[in-house]
C-alpha positions in Angstrom: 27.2 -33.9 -59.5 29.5 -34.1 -56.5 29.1 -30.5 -55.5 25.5 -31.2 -55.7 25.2 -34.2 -53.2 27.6 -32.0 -50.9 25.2 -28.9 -51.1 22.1 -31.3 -50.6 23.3 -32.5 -47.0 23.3 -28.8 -45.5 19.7 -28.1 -47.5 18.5 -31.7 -46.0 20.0 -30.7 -42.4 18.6 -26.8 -42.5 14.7 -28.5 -43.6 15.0 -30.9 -40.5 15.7 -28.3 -38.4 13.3 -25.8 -39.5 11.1 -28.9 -39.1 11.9 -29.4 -35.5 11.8 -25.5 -34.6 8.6 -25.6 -36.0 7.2 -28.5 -34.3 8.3 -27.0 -31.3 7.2 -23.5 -31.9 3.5 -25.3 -32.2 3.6 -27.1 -28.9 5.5 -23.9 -27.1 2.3 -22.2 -28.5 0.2 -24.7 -27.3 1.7 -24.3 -24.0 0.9 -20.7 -24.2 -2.4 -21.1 -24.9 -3.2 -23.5 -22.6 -1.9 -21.5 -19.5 -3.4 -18.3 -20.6 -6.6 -20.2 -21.2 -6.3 -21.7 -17.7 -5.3 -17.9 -16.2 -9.0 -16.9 -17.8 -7.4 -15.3 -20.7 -7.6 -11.9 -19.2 -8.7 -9.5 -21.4 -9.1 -6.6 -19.2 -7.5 -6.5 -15.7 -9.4 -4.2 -12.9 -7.2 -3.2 -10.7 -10.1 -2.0 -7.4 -8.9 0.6 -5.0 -10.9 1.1 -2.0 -9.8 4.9 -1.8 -10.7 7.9 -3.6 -8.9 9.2 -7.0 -6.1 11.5 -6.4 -4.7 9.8 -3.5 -1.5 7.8 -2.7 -3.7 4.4 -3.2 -5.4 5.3 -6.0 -2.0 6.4 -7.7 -0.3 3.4 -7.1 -3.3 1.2 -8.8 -3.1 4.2 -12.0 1.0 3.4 -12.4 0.7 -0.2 -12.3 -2.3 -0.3 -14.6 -0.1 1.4 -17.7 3.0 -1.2 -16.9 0.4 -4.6 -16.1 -1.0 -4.0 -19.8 -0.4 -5.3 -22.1 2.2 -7.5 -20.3 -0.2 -9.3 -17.9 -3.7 -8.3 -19.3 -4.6 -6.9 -22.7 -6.3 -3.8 -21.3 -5.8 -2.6 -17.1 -8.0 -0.1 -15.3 -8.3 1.4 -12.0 -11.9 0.9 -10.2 -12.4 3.1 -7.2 -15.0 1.5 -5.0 -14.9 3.6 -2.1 -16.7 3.7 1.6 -16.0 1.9 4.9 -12.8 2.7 5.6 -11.4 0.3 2.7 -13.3 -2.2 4.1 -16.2 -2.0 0.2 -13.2 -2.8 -2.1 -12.0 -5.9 -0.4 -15.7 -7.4 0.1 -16.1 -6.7 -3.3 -13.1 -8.5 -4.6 -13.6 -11.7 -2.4 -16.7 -12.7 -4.4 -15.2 -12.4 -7.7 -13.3 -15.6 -9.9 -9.6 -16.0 -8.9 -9.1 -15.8 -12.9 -6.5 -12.8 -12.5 -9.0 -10.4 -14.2 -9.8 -8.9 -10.5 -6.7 -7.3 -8.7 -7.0 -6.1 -5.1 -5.1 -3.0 -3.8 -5.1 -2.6 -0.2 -3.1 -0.8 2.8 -2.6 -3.3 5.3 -4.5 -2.1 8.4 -7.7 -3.2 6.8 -6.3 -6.7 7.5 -4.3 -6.4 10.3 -5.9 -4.2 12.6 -9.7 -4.0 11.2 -9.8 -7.1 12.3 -9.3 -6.2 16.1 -11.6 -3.3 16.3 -14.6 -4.2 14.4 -16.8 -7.2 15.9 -18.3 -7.7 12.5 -16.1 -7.7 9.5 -17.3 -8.1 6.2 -14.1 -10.5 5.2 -11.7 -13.0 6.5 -8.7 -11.4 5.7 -6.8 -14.5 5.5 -9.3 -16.5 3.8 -10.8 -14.8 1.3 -8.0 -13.3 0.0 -4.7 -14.2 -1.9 -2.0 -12.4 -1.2 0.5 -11.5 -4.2 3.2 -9.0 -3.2 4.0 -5.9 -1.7 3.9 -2.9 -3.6 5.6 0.0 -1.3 6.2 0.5 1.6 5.5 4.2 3.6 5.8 5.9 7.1 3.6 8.5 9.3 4.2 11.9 9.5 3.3 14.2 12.9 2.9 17.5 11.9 1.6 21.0 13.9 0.3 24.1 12.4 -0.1 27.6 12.9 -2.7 26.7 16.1 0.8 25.6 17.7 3.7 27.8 18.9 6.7 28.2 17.1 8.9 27.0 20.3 6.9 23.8 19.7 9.6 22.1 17.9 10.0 18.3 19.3 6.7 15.8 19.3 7.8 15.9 23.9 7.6 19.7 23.5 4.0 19.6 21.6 2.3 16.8 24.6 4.0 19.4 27.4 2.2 22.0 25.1 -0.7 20.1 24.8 -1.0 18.7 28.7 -0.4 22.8 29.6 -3.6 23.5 27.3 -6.3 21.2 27.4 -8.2 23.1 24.7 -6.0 22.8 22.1 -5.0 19.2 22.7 -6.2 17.2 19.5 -5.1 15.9 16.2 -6.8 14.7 12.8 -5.9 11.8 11.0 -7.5 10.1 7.7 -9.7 7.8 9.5 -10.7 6.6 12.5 -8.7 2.6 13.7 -6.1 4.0 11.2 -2.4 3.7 11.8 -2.1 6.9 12.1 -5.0 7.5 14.6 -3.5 4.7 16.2 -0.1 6.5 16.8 -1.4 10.0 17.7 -3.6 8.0 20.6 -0.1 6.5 21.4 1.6 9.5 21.7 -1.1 10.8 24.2 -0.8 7.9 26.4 3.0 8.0 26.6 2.4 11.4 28.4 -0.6 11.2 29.9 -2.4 13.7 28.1 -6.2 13.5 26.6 -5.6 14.2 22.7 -8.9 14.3 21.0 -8.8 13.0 18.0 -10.8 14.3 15.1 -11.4 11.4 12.2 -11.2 12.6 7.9 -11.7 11.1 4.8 -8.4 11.1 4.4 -5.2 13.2 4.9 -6.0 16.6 2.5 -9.2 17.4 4.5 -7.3 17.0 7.4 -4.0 19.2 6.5 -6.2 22.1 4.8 -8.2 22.4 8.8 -4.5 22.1 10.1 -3.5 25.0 7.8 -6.3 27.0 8.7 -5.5 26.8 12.5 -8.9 24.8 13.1 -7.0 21.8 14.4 -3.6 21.3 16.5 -1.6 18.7 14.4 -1.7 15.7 11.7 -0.9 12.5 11.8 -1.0 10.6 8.4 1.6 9.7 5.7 4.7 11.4 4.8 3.7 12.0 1.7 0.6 13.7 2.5 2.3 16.1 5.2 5.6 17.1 2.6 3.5 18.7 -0.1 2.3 21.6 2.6 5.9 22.6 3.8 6.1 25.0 1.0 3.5 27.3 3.0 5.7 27.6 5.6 3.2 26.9 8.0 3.2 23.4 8.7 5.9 21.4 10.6 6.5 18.0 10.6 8.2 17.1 14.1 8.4 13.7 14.1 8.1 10.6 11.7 7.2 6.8 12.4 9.1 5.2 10.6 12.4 2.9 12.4 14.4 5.3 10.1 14.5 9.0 9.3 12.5 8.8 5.7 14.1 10.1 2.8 11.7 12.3 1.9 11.8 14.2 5.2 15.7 13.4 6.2 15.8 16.4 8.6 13.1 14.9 10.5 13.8 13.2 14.0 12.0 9.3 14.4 9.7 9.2 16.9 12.2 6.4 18.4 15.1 9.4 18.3 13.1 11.8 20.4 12.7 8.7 22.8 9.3 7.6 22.5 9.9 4.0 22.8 8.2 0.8 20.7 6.8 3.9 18.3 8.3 2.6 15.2 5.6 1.9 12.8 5.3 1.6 8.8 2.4 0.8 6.6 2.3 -1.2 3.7 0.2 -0.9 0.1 -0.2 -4.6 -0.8 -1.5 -6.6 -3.8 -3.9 -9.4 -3.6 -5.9 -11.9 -5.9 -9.6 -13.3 -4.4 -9.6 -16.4 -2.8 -7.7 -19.7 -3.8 -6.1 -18.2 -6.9 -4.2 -20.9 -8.4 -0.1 -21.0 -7.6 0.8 -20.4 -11.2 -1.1 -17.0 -11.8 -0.2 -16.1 -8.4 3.4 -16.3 -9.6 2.8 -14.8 -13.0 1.2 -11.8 -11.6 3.8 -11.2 -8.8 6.3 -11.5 -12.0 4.6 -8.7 -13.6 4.1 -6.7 -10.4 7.5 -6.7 -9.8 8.5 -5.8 -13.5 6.2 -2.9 -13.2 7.8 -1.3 -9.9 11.2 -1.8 -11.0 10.2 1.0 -13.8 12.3 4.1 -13.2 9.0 5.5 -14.4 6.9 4.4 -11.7 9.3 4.3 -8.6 10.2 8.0 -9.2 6.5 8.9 -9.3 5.7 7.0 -6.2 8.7 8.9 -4.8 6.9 12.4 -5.1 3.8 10.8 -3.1 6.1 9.4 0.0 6.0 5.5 -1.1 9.0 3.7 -0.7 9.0 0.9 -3.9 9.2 -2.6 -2.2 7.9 -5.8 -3.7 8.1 -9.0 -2.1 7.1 -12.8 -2.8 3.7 -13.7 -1.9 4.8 -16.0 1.0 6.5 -12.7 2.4 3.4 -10.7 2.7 1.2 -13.7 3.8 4.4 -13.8 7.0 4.1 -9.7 7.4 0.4 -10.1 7.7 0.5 -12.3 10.3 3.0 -10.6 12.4 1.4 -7.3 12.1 -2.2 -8.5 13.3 -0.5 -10.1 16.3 1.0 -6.7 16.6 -1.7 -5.1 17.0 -3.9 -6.9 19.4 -2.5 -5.7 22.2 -1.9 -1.9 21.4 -5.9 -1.7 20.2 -6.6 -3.6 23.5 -4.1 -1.1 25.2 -6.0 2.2 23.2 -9.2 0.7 23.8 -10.8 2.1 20.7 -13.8 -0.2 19.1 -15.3 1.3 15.5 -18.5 -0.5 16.7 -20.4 2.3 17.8 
């Protein structure tokens, strides 16, 4: 009898406790509920690109798809709406619900600089946008070919070059108001020589008329340039960024070779449409930076030139803003409009 009463207390505490965990479990769930109801309860997340598949964009979007499912969204897939220079994807995901089921993935310049050389653009890029976190981070390449002499081997030596033969004095870059347009027309000025420049859709086109002699040099990502240097005929002779890159360490900066104020980097950016609410903001940027820190994924965005880098979302909103005030002046200084 005594044993029994003694036995009886644990059993009474243990059903008690179960009790509680279980009462507690139900409003946790609740809880859960609730805020997934309230984030739209995504079922499938679209993760819209405004580039082309195959590119460094578009494999970002395609690693962070397989790690955001089923972690933030059930199912994730990558939607390439291309056209415009970037500028489709972005109008397209300002008129969607800020319900987290529509994911923005953007390189900067469409924000930052767009803005200063198109009159008209079809977005505010501070207002109809939410920004969530950097993704990577990635420098510019400037690269000659075989149209280019072997003693070219300094970006000073390839303006003397190109000032001594006016013919021969352009480069191609993946779009016109790019960065990397941007820099090339830099260069130029810095020593008074007329570069033409000669606008792709995108880096490859660009490099494959480079290999074949049709152009002088490239400027675009790192990334883009490295992949070539196996022919032997492509050489990169300077790079943006405000440090040698790791994935062309040999490489002199453009600051190095004493080209002053030409450090620039670029930056592949998440963002949610307009007046997402705070607490999916910070649930997504959870995830995002969950997914990056995947051995998986920052190795494969190694191979493409992009430097894994996530940051809050109050970071990217403050790199936004100093960027565009960046840039007013140089576009002012290049005097390059996309208004035609």
């Amino acid at each position: 009898m005594h044993s029994h009463s003694v036995n009886a207390l644990p059993n009474r505490r243990t059903t008690l406790q179960a009790g509680a965990a279980a009462a507690l479990a139900a409003v946790l769930a609740g809880i859960g509920e609730t805020a997934f109801a309230q984030a739209g309860q995504i079922e499938t997340l679209k993760i819209v690109t405004g580039f082309a598949a195959g590119g460094t964009s578009d494999t970002l979007c395609r690693r962070l798809a397989t790690k955001l499912a089923p972690e933030f969204a059930r199912t994730a897939v990558v939607e390439n709406r291309t056209g415009a220079g970037g500028q489709i994807a972005i109008q397209y995901v300002k008129a969607q619900p800020a319900d987290g089921a529509t994911l923005l993935q953007t390189p900067t310049s469409m924000l930052t600089i767009y803005p200063h050389i198109y009159k008209k653009l079809p977005y505010d890029p501070v207002a109809d946008l939410t920004p969530v976190s950097v993704a990577c981070v990635f420098d510019f390449g400037f690269a000659v070919g075989p149209a280019v002499p072997l003693d070219v081997k300094t970006v000073p030596d390839f303006l003397a070059w190109a000032k001594a033969n006016p013919a021969k004095a352009n480069f191609g870059s993946p779009a016109a108001g790019s960065t990397p347009h941007f820099i090339g027309a830099l260069l130029g000025k810095s020593a008074g020589v007329e570069l033409q420049h000669a606008a792709y859709r995108g880096t490859q086109p660009a490099m494959l008329d480079l290999l074949g002699g049709n152009i002088s040099a490239v400027s675009g990502p790192v990334g883009d340039i490295t992949q070539h240097l196996p022919t032997g005929k492509v050489r990169i002779l300077g790079v943006s960024g405000a440090k040698r890159s790791r994935f062309a360490p040999d490489v002199p900066t453009l600051l190095e070779q004493g080209l002053k104020d030409m450090a620039f980097s670029e930056w592949f950016a998440m963002f949610l449409p307009p007046k997402a609410p705070p607490e999916l903001v910070a649930r997504l940027n959870a995830s995002i930076r969950t997914a990056l820190a995947a051995t998986d994924v920052a190795d494969g965005l190694a191979t493409f030139g992009l430097e894994v880098m996530p940051s809050s979302p109050g970071e990217l909103a403050e790199l936004l803003r100093k960027d565009t005030a960046r840039w007013a002046p140089i576009v002012k200084q290049i005097g390059f409009t996309a208004d035609t």
